[in-house]
N, C-alpha and C positions, 0 to 999 in steps of 0.2 A: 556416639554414633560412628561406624566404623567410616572408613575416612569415600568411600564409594559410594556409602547410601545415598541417595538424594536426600536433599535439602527438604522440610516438611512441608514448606508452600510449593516446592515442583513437584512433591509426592500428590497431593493434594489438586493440582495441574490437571497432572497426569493423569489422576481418576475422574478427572470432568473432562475427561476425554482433549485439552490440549496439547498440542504436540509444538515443540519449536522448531522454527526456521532457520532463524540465524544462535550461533554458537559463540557469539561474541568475541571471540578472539579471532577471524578468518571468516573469509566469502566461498569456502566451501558450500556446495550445494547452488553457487549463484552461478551467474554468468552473464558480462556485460558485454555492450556491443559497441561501436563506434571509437569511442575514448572511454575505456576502464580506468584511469588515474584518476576521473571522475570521481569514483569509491575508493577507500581507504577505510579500516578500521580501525579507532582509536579507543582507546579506555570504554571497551563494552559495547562502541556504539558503530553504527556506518555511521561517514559521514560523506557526507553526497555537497560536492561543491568543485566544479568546472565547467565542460563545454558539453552540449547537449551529451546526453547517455543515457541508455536506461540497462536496471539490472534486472535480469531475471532470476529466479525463481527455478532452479531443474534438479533440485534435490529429489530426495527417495521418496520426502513425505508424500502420500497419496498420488507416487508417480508424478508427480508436478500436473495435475490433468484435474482441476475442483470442478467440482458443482456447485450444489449446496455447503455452505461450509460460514464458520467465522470467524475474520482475522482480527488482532490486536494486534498494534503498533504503539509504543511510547516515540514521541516525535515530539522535536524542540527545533521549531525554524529561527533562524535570524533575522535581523532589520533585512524587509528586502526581498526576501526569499518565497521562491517560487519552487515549487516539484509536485508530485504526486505519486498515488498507488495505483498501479492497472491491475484489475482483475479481469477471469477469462479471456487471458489476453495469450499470446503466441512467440518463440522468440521471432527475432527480424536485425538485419545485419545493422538497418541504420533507418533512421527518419523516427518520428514520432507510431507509435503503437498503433497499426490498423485495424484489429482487431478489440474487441471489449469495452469494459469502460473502464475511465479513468478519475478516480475520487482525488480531487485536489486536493493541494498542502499548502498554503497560502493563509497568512493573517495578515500580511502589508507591502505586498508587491503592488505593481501599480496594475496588473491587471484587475476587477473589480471580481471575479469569482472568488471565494473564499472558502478554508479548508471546509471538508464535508461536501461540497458539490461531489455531486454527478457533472463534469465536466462537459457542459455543452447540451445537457439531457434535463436536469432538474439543478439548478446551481442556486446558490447561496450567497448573501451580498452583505451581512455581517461576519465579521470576525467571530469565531466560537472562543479561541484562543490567544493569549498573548505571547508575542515573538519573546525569546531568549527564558523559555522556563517551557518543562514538559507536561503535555497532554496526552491523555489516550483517547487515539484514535480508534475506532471499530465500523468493520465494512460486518454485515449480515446479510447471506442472499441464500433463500429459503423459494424454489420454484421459480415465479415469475418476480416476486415482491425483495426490491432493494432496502439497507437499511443504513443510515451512518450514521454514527453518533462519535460526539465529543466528548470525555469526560463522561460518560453515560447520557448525555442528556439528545435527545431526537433530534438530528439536524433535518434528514430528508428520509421521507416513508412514499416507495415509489414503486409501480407493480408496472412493466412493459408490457405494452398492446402487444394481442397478437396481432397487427400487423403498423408498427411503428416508423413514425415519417421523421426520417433524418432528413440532413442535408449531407450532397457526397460527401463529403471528407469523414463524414462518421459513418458511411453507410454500413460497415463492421461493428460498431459500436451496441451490441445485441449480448446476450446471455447465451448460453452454449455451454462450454466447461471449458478449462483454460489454466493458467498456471498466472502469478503473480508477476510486479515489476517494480523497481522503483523507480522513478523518474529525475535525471541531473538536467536542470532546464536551461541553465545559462549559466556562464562564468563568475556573476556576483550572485548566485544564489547558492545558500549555505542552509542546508537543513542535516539534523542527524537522527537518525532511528536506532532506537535499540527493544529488548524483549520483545521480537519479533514473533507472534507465535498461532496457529490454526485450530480449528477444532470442525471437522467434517461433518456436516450433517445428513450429508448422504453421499 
C-alpha cells in the first residue's frame, strides 16, 4: 500500500461517512479557554487533567456549526475523575458552557451523575463504565430525539419538548446547532480521549 493511502479501517471510515476531529498528535482545529495547560497531547490521546477549561471544537469539519450529526469518542477516566462533552454548544472565554448540553464523563467522582447523562436534563446514576480502561462513548441527535450510548449499549433515549422547563442556570441548555467541547472540571480530575470522530446527519 503506497505509504499515503489510508489505512483500510479509515478507508472504510470514511465511506460511512466519518470524518475525524482530533489528529492525534496536536489540538489543531481545537481551542481552549481559561487554562489551555488543562489539554496536552500525549501518545494519540488528549489528556484533560487541571483547573476548570473547556476545549472547543473550531476546526473545518462542518464549519464547527452540527446539527444532526454523531460523535464517537474512546475515553478512559481515572479514580476520581469528573469531565464531560458539550454539544451545540458556543465558544465562551470562561465559566462553564451556557449554551447546549452537556453528556457527562464520570464512573467515580463523588458527584452521583454518571458518564452518559444528559447532565441536569435526563441523568444517570450507574456507572456504564470502569475507571482506568477505555470505552466508547457516543452522543446521536437526530431532530428533536437525544441519544448516548456506552460501549453500544442505550444509556439515555431522550426527545425535548417543544417547550422545555429548565432551571436558570441551564436555561440555554436546548438543541439548536453548535460545535463540540470537552470539559477539564477540576485539578484531580484526569480523563483522556482519543479517536475522536463525527458523522453529519444533516
Amino acid at each position: 500500500m503506497p505509504p499515503n493511502d489510508p489505512k483500510p479501517d479509515e478507508a472504510a471510515a470514511a465511506e460511512a461517512g466519518w470524518r475525524p476531529l482530533f489528529d492525534g498528535v496536536s489540538l489543531d482545529g481545537w481551542r481552549a479557554n481559561e487554562n489551555p495547560r488543562s489539554f496536552v497531547v500525549r501518545d494519540g490521546r488528549i489528556v484533560v487533567h487541571g483547573p476548570r477549561a473547556h476545549l472547543f471544537y473550531v476546526g473545518p469539519v462542518a464549519e464547527h456549526a452540527f446539527g444532526d450529526f454523531e460523535l464517537q469518542l474512546e475515553v478512559m477516566t481515572r479514580p476520581g475523575a469528573n469531565s464531560g462533552v458539550y454539544f451545540h454548544t458556543a465558544w465562551q472565554d470562561e465559566g462553564w458552557p451556557a449554551r447546549g448540553y452537556e453528556v457527562q464523563v464520570n464512573n467515580s467522582a463523588s458527584d452521583p451523575k454518571r458518564t452518559g447523562s444528559l447532565y441536569g436534563v435526563r441523568d444517570v446514576f450507574e456507572a456504564p463504565a470502569r475507571d482506568d480502561a477505555w470505552f466508547t462513548l457516543t452522543v446521536r441527535v437526530e431532530g428533536r430525539r437525544i441519544r448516548t450510548y456506552v460501549d453500544g449499549r442505550l444509556l439515555v433515549d431522550y426527545t425535548e419538548e417543544a417547550d422545555p422547563r429548565r432551571p436558570p442556570e441551564f436555561a440555554q441548555r436546548l438543541l439548536g446547532a453548535g460545535t463540540f467541547a470537552l470539559q477539564a472540571h477540576d485539578p484531580e480530575s484526569e480523563v483522556h480521549y482519543r479517536d475522536i470522530r463525527v458523522r453529519v446527519l444533516r
